[in-house]
MIDOSE-1310 file (N, C-alpha, C; in nm, 2 decimals, decimal comma, always signed):
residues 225
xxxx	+0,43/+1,90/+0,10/+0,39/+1,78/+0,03/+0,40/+1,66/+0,13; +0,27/+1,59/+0,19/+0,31/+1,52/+0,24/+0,32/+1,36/+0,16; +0,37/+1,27/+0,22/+0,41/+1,16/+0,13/+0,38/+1,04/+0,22; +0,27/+0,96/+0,15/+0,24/+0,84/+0,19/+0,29/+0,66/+0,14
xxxx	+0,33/+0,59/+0,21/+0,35/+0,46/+0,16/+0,27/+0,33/+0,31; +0,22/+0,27/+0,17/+0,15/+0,18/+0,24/+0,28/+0,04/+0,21; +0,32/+0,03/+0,31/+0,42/-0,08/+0,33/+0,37/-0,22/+0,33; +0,47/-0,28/+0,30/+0,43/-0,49/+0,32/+0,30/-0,48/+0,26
xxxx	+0,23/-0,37/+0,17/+0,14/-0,44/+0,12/+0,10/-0,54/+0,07; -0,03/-0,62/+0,10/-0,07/-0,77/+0,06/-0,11/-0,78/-0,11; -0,01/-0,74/-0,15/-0,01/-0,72/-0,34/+0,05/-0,81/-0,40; +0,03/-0,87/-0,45/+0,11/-0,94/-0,58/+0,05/-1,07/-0,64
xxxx	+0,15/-1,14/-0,73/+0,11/-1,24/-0,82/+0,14/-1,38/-0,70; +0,04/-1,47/-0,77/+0,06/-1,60/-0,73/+0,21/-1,65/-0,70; +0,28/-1,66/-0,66/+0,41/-1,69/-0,59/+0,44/-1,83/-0,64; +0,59/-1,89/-0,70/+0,57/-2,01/-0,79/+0,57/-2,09/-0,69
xxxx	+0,57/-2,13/-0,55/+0,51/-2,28/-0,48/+0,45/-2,29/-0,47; +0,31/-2,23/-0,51/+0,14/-2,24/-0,50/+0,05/-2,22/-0,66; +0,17/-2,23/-0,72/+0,10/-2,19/-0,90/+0,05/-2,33/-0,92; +0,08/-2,46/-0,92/-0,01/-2,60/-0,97/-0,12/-2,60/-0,87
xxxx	-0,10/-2,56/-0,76/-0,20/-2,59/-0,66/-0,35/-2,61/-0,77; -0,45/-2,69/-0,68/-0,56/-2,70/-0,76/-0,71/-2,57/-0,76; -0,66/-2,53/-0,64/-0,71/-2,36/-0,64/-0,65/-2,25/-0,71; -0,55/-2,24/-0,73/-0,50/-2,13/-0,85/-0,51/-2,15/-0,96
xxxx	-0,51/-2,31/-0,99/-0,51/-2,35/-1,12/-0,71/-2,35/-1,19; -0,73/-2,37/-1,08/-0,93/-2,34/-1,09/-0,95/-2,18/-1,14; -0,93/-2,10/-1,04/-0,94/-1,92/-1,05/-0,83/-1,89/-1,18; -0,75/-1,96/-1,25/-0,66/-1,93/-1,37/-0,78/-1,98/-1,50
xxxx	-0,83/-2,10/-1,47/-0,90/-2,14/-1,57/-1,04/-2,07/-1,61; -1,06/-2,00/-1,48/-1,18/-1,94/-1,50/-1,20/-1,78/-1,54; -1,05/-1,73/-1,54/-1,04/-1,55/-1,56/-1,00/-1,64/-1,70; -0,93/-1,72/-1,77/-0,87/-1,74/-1,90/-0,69/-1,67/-1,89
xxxx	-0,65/-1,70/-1,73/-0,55/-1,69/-1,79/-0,41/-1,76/-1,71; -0,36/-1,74/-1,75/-0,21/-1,83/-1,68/-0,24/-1,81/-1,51; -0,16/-1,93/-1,43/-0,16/-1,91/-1,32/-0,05/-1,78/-1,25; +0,04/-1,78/-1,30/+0,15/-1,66/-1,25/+0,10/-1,50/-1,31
xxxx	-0,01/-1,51/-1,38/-0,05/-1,40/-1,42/-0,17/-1,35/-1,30; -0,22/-1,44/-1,24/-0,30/-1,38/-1,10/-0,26/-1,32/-0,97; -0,37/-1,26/-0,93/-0,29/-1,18/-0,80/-0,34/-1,29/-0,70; -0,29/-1,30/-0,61/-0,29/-1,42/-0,50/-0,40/-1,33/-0,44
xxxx	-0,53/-1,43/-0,39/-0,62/-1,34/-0,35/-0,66/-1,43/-0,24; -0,68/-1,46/-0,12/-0,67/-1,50/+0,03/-0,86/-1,59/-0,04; -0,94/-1,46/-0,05/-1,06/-1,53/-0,09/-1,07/-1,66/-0,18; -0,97/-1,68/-0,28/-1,01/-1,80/-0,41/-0,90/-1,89/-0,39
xxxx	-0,79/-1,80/-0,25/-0,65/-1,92/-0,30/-0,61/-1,95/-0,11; -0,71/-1,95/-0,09/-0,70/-1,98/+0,12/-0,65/-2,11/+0,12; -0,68/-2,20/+0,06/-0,60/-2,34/+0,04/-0,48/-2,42/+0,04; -0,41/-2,28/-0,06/-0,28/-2,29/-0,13/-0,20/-2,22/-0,02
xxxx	-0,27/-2,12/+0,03/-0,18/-2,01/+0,09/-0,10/-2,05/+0,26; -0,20/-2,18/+0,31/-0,13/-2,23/+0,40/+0,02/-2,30/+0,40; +0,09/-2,31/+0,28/+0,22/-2,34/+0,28/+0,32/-2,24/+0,24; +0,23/-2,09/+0,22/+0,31/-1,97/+0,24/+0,36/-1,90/+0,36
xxxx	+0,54/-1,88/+0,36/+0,58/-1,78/+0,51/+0,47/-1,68/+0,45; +0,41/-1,60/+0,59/+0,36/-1,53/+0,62/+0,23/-1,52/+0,59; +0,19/-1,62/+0,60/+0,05/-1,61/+0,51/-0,04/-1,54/+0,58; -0,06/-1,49/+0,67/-0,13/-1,41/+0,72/-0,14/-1,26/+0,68
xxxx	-0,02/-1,23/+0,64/-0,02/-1,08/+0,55/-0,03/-1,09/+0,47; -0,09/-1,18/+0,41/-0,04/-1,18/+0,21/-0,18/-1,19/+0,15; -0,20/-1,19/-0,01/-0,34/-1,23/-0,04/-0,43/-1,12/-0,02; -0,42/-1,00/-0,01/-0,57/-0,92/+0,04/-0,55/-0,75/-0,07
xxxx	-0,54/-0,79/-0,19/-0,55/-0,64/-0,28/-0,66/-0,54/-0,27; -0,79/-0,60/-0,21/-0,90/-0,52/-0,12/-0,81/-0,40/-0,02; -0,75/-0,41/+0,09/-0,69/-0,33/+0,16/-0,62/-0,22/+0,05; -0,51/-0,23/-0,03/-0,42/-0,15/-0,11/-0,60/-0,09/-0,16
xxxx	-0,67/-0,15/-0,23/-0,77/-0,06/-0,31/-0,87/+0,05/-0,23; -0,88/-0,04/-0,12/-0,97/+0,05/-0,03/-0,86/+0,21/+0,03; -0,74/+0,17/+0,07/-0,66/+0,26/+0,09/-0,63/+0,40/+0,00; -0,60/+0,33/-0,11/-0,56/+0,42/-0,23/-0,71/+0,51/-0,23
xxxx	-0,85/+0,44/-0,25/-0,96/+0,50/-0,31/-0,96/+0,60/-0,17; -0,91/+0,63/-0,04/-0,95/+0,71/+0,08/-0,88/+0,81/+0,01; -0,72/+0,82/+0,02/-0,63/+0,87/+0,03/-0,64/+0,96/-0,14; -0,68/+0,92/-0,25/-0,67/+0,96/-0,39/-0,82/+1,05/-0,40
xxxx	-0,89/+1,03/-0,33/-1,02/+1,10/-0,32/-1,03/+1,19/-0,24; -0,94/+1,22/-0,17/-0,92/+1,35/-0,07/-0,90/+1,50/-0,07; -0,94/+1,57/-0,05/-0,88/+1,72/-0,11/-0,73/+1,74/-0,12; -0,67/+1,69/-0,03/-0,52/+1,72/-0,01/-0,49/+1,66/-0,12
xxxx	-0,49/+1,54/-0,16/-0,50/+1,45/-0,29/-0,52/+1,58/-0,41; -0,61/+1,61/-0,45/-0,69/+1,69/-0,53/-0,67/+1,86/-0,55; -0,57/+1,89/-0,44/-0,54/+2,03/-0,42/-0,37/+1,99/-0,43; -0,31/+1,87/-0,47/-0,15/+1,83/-0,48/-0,11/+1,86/-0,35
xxxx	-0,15/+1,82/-0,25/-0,05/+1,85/-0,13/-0,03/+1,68/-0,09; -0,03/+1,56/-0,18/-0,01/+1,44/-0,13/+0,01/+1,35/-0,24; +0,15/+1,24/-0,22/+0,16/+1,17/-0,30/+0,18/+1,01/-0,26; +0,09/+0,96/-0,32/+0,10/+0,79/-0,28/+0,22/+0,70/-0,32
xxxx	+0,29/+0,62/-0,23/+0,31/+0,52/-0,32/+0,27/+0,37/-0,24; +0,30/+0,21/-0,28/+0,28/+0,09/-0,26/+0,41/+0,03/-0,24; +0,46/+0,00/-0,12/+0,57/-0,15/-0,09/+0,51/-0,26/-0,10; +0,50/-0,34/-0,18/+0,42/-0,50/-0,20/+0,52/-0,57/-0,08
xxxx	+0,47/-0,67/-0,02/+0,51/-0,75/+0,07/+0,64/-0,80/-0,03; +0,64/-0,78/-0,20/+0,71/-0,87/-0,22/+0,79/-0,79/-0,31; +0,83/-0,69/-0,23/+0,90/-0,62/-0,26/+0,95/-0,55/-0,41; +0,82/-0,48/-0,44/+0,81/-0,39/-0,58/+0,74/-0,28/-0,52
xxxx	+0,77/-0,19/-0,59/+0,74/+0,00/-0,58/+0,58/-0,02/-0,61; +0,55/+0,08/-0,63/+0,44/+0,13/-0,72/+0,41/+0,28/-0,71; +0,46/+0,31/-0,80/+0,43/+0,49/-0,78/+0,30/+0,51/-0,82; +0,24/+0,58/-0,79/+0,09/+0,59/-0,81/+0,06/+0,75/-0,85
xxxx	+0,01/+0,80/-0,95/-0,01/+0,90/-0,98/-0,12/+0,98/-0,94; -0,09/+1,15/-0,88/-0,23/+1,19/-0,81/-0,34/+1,20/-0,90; -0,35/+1,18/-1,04/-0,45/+1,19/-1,09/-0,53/+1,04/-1,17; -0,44/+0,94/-1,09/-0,50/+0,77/-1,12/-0,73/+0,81/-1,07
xxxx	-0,80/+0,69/-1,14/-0,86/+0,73/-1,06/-0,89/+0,56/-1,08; -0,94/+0,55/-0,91/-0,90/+0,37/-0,88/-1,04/+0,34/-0,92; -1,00/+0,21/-0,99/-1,19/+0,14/-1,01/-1,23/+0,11/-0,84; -1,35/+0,15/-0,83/-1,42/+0,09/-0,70/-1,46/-0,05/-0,69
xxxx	-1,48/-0,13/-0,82/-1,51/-0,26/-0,81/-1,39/-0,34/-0,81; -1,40/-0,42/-0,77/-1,24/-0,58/-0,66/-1,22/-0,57/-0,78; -1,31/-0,64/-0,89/-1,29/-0,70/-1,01/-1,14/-0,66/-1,11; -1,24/-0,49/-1,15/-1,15/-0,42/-1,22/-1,05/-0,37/-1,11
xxxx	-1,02/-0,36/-1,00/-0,93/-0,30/-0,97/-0,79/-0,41/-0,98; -0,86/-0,57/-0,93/-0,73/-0,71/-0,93/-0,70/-0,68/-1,10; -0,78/-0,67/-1,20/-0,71/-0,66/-1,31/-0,63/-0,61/-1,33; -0,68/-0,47/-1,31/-0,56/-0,31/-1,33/-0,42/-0,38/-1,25
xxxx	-0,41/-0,47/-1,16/-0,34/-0,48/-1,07/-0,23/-0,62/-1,16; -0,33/-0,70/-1,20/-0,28/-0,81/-1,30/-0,17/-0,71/-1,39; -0,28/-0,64/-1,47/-0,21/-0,58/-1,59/-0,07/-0,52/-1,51; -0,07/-0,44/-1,40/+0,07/-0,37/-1,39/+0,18/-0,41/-1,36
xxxx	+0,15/-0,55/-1,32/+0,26/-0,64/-1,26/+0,35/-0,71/-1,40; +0,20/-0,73/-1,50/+0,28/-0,82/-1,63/+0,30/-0,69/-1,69; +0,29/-0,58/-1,69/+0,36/-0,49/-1,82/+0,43/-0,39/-1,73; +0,43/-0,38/-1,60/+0,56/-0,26/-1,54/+0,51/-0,14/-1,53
xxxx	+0,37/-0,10/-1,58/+0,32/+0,04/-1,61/+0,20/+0,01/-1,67; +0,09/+0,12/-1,59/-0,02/+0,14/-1,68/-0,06/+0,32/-1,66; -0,11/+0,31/-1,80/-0,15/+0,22/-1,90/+0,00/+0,19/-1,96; +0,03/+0,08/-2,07/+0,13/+0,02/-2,15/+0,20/+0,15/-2,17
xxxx	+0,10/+0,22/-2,25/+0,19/+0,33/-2,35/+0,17/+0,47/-2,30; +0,27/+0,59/-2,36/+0,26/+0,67/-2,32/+0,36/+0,72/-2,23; +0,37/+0,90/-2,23/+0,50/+0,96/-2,20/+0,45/+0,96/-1,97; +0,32/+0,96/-1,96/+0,31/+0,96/-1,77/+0,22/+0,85/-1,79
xxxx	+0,31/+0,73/-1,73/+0,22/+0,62/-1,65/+0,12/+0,67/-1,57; -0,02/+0,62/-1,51/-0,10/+0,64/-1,37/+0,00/+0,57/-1,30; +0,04/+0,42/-1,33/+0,09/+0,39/-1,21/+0,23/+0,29/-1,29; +0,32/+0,28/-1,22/+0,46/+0,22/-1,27/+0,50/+0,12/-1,13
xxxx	+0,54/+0,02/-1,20/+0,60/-0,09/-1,09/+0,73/-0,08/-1,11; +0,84/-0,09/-1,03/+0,97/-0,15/-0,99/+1,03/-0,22/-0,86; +1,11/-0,29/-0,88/+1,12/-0,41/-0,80/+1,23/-0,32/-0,73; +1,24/-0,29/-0,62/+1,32/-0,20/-0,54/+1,34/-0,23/-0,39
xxxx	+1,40/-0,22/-0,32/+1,35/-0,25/-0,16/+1,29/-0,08/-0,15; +1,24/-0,11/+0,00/+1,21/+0,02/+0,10/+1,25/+0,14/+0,14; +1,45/+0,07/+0,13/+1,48/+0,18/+0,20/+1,52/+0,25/+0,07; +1,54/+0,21/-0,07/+1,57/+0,27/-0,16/+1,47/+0,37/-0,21
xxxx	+1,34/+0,32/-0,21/+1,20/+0,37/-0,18/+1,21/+0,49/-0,12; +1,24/+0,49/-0,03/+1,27/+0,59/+0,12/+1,40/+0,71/+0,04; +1,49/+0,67/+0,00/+1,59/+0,76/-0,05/+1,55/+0,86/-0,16; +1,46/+0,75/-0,25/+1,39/+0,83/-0,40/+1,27/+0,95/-0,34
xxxx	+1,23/+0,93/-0,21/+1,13/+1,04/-0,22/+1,22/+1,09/-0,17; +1,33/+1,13/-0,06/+1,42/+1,22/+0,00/+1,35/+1,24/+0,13; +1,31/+1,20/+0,21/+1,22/+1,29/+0,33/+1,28/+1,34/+0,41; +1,20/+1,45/+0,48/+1,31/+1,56/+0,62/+1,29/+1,45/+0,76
xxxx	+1,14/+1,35/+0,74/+1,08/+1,31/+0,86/+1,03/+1,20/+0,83; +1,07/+1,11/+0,87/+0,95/+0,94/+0,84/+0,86/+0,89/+0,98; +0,72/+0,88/+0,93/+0,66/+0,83/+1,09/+0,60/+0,72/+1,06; +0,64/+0,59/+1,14/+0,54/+0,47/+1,10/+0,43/+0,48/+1,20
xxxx	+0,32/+0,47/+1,13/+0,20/+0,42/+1,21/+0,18/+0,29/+1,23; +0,18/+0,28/+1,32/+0,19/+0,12/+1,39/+0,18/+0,09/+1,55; +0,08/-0,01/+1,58/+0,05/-0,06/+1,72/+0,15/-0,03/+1,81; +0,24/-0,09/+1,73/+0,39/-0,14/+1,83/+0,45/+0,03/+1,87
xxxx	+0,40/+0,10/+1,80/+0,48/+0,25/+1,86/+0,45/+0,30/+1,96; +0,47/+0,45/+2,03/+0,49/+0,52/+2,16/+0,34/+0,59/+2,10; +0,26/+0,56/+2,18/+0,13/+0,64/+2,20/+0,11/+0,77/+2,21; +0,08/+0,83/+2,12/+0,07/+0,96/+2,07/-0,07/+1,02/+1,98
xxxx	-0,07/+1,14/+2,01/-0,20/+1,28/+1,98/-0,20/+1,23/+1,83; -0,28/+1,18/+1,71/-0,28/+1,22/+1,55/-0,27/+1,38/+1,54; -0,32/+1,43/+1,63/-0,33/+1,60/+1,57/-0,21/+1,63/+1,61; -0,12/+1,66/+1,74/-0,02/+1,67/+1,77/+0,08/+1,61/+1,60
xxxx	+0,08/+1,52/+1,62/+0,19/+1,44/+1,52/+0,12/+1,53/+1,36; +0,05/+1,52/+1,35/+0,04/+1,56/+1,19/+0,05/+1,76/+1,22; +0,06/+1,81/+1,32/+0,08/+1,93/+1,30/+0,27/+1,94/+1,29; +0,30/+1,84/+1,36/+0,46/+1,83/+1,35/+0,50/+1,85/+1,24
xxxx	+0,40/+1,72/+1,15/+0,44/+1,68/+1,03/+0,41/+1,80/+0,90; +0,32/+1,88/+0,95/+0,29/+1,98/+0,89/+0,42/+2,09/+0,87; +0,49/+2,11/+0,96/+0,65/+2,22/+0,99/+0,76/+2,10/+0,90; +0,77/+1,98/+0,86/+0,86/+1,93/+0,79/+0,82/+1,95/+0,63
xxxx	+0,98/+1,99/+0,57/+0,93/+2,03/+0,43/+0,89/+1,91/+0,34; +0,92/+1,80/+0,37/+0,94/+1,65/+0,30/+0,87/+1,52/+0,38; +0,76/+1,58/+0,48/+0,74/+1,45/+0,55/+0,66/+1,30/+0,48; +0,69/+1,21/+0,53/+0,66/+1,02/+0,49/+0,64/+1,00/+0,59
xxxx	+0,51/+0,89/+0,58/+0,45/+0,82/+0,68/+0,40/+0,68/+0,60; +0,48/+0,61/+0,70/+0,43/+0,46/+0,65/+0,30/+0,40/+0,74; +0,21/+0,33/+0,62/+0,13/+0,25/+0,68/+0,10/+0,15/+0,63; +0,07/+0,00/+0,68/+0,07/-0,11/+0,69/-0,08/-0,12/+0,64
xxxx	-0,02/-0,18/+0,50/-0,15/-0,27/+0,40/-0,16/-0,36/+0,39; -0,16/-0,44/+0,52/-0,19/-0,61/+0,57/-0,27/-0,67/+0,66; -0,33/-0,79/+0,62/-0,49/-0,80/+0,66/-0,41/-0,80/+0,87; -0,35/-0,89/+0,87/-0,24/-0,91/+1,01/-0,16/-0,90/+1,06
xxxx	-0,13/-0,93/+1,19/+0,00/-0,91/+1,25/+0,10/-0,75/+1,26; +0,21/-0,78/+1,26/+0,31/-0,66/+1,28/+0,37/-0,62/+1,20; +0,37/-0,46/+1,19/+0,48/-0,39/+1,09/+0,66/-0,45/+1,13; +0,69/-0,51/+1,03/+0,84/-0,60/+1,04/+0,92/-0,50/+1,10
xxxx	+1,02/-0,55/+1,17/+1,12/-0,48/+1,23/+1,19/-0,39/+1,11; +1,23/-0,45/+1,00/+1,31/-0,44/+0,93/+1,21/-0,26/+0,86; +1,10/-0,28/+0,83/+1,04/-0,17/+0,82/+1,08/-0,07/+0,92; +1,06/-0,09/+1,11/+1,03/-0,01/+1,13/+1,17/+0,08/+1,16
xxxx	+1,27/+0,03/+1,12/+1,43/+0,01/+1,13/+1,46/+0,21/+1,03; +1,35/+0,22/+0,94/+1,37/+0,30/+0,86/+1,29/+0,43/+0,86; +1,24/+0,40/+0,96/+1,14/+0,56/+1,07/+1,18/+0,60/+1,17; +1,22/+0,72/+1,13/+1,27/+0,82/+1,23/+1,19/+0,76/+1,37
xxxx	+1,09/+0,78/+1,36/+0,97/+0,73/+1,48/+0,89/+0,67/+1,46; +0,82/+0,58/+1,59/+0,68/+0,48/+1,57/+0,60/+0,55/+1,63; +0,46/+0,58/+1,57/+0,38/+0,60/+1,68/+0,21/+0,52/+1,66; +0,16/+0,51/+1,78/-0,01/+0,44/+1,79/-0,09/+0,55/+1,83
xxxx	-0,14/+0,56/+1,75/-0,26/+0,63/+1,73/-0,41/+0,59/+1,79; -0,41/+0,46/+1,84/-0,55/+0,42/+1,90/-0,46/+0,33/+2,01; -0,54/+0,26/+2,06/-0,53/+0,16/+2,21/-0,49/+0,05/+2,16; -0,57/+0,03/+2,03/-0,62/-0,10/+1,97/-0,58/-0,12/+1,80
xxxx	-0,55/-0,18/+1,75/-0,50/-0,19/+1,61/-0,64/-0,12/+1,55; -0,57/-0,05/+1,43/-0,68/-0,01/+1,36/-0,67/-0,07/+1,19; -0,78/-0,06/+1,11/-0,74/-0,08/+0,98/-0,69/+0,02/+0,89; -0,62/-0,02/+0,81/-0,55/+0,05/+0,70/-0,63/+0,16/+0,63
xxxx	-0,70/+0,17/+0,61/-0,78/+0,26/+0,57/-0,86/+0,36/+0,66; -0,89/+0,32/+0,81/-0,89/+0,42/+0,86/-0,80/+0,52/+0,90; -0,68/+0,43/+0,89/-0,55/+0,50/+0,96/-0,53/+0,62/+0,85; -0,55/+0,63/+0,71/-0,52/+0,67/+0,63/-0,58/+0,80/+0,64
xxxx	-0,75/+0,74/+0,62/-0,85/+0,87/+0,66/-0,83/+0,99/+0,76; -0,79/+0,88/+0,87/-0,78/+1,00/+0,98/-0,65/+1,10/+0,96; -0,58/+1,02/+0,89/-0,39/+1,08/+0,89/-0,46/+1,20/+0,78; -0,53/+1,17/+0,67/-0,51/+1,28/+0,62/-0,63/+1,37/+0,67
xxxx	-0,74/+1,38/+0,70/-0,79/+1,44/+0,74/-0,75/+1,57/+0,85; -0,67/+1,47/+0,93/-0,60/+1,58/+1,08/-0,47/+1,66/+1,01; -0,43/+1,62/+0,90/-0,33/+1,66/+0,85/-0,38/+1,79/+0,79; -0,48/+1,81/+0,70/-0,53/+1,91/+0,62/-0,60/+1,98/+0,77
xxxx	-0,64/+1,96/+0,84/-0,72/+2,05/+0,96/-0,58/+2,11/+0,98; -0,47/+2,08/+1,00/-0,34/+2,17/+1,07/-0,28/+2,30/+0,94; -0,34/+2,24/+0,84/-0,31/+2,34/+0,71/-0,38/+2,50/+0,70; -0,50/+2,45/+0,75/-0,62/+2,56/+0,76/-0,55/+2,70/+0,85
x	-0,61/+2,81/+0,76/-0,51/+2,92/+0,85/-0,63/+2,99/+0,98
């Protein structure tokens, strides 16, 4: 089983020193609904978002959507050899279930995303969530799956083979690999503090969703007998 987390993901609700602002309070009046009930979205709240630390990672639920729809649409996905989860930058879980199936449109997907934040689980009801939030740190995250092996993908690592590394990862009974679902900048020290190892996989930063593709792709090629 291999086991995926997209870390510091750019997820969550409007943050309360940017809730009056007059851009959240516009995009609140126009979905019909409270401002702390939106997900901070870089496109409708760029305005506000300049007196946020970090604003450069934050704001972009496109990345988590695009990720999830590579990764949940995969064979390995679909044959149970892989399970998702989400570190929001702002530090909530998201367990994600292999049989969620993600809306492809922004729209419905920031809703689904609205809804799980204000009720903790979707759907509401029912004995298996698709998807369940809890407010947890990383490395607790990290303890709950149990892994033999954690690999962050990330610029800042020791330049290495994808195929090499995921046949590795193939001989571990429990392996996790973190990857970064943020529009910018660096996977946090504090992240990489909790992987066994860093490694880069290109020359050059890549996006979150390719990293994903290729990871699982080379990963199921090392499966093949």
């Amino acid at each position: 089983m291999l086991h995926i987390v997209f870390v510091e993901a750019a997820l969550e609700t409007v943050p309360p020193p940017i809730l009056r602002h007059p851009s959240v309070r516009r995009s609140a009046k126009r979905q019909g609904k409270r401002p702390e009930e939106l997900l901070l979205n870089r496109s409708l709240h760029h305005s506000a978002m300049s007196r946020l630390p970090d604003d450069h990672k934050r704001g972009r639920p496109d990345i988590a959507q695009i990720c999830l729809l590579e990764a949940l649409g995969a064979p390995l996905n679909r044959e149970g050899g892989l399970r998702v989860w989400l570190h929001t930058f702002g530090g909530y879980a998201i367990e994600v279930s292999p049989e969620v199936r993600v809306p492809r449109d922004c729209n419905r997907f920031n809703g689904l995303m609205e809804q799980l934040f204000s009720l903790g689980r979707v759907p509401p009801e029912g004995d298996s969530p698709l998807m369940q939030l809890s407010e947890v740190g990383l490395g607790k995250l990290k303890e709950r799956i149990d892994p033999s092996h954690t690999v962050a993908l990330t610029s800042r690592g020791s330049p290495g083979s994808l195929e090499d590394l995921c046949r590795g990862l193939n001989e571990e009974k429990n392996p996790l690999v973190f990857i970064g679902a943020f529009p910018h900048g660096a996977m946090a020290d504090e992240t990489l503090s909790l992987a066994d190892e860093a490694v880069s996989i290109h020359a050059e930063p890549l996006e979150a969703w390719v990293v994903t593709s290729r990871l699982i792709y080379e990963y199921e090629k090392t499966m093949r007998p």
